[in-house]
KOLDOKOL-151156 format. One line per field, with one value per residue (C-alpha): residue number from 1; x, y, z. Coordinates in nm, 4 decimals. Layout:
% KOLDOKOL-151156
seq: c(NUM/...)
px: c(X/...)
py: c(Y/...)
pz: c(Z/...)
//
This chain:
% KOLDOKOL-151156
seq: c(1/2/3/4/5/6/7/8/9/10/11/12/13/14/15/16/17/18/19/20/21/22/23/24/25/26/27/28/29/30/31/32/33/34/35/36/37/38/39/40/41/42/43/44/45/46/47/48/49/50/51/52/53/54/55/56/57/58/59/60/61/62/63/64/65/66/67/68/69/70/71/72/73/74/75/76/77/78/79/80/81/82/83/84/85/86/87/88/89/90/91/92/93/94/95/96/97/98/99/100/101/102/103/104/105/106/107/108/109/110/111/112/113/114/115/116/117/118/119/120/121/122)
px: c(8.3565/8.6247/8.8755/9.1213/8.9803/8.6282/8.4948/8.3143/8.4099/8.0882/7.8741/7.8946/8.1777/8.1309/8.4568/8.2662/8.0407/8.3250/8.5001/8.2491/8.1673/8.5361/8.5587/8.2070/8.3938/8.6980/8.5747/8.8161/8.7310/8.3731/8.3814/8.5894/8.3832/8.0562/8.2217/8.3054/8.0002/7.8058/8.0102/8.0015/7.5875/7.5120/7.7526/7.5529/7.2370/7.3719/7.2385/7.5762/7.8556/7.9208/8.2950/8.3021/8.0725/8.3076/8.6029/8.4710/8.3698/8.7185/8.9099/8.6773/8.7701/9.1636/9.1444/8.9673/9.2863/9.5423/9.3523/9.2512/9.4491/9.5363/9.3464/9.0715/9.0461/9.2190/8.9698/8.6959/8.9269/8.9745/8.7278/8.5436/8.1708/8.0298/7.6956/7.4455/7.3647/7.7284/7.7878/7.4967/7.5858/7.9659/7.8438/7.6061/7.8153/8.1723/8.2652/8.0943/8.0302/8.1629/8.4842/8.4717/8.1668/8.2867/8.0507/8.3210/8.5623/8.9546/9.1979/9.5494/9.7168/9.4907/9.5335/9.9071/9.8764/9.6374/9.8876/10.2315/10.0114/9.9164/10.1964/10.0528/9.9944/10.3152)
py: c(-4.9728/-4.7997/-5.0909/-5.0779/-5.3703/-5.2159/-5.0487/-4.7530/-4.6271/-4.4772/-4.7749/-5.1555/-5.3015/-5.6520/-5.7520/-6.0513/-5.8595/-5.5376/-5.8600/-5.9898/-5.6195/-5.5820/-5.8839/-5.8137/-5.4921/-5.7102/-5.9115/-6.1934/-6.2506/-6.2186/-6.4813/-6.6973/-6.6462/-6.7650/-7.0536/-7.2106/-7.1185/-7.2797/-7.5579/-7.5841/-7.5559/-7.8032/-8.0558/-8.0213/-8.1137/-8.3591/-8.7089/-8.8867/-9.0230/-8.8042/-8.7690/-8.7180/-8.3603/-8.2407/-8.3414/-8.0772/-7.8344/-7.8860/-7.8496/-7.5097/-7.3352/-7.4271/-7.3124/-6.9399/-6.9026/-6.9947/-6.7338/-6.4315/-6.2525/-6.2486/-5.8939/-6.0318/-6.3957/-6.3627/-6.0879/-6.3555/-6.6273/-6.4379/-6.2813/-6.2437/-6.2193/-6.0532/-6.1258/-6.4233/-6.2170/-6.2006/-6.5944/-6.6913/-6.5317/-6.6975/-6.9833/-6.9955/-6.8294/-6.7775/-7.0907/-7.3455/-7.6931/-7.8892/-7.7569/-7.9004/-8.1262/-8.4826/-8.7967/-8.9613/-8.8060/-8.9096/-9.0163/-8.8838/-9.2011/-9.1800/-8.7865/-8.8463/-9.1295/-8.9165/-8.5934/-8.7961/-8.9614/-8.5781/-8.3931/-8.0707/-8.1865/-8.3495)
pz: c(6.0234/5.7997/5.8224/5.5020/5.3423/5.3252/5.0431/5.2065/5.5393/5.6079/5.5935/5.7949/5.6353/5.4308/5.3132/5.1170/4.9557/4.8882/4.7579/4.4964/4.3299/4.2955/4.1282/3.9353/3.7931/3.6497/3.3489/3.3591/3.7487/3.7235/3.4056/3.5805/3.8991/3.7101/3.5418/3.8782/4.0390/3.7096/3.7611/4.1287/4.1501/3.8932/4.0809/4.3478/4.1731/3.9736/4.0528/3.9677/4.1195/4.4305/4.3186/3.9628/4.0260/4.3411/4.0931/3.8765/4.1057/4.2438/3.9006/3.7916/4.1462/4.1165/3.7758/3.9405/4.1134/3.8472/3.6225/3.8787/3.9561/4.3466/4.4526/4.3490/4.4304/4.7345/4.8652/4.7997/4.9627/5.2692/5.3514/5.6620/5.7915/6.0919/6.0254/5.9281/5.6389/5.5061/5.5588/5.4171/5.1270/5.1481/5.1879/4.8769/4.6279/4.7259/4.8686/4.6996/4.9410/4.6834/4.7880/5.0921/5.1902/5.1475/5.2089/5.3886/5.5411/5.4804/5.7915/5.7823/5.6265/5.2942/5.2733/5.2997/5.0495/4.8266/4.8295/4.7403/4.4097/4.3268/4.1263/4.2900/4.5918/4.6625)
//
C-alpha cells in the first residue's frame, strides 16, 4: 500500500491494473493496446503455421512500443503482481504468450545466429 507507482494509496495497490486504466485513459495507447491484443489472441487461435501467427503477434507488440509513449507502455511492461488475481490478468491481456511461448526452444548458437541476421537485433 501507497507505493508511488500506485494509483490510490488507500486501497491494495495493483501496479498492472493502475497500469492498464492509465493507458485506457490515453487514446493512442489504448488503440494501440487493442490492436496488439487483437492481433496477439487471434494468433493464438489460429490453426496455421505456429510461426507466421507469433511473427505477428511479435511485430503488433514491437510496434505498441515504438508508438506509446514510454509512461504508459512501460508501466504495463514493468509491472508487478502480488497476487494470483493480478497475474492472471498479466498474463491474459498484458503480456500476450505469443510473446514468449515458443514450440521449440532456441540454443545460444541459433539465437546468436538469429540476432546478427536481424538489423534490430544486431
Amino acid at each position: 500500500k501507497g507505493q508511488p507507482h500506485c494509483s490510490d494509496p488507500s486501497r491494495p495497490c495493483n501496479p498492472c491494473l493502475d497500469a492498464t486504466k492509465a493507458c485506457n485513459l490515453n487514446e493512442n495507447c489504448k488503440r494501440q493496446r487493442s490492436n496488439y491484443i487483437s492481433t496477439c489472441t487471434r494468433a493464438q487461435t489460429q490453426g496455421q503455421q505456429p510461426s507466421q501467427p507469433q511473427k505477428r503477434c511479435h511485430k503488433a507488440l514491437r510496434q505498441f512500443f515504438e508508438r506509446v509513449d514510454t509512461q504508459y507502455s512501460y508501466g504495463l511492461l514493468f509491472c508487478s503482481c502480488k497476487d494470483q488475481a493480478c497475474a492472471e490478468r498479466r498474463r491474459q491481456t498484458i503480456v500476450p504468450s505469443c510473446s514468449y511461448q515458443d514450440k521449440t526452444k532456441p540454443n545460444c548458437l541459433q539465437l546468436r545466429n538469429t540476432c546478427r541476421l536481424d538489423v534490430h537485433c544486431r
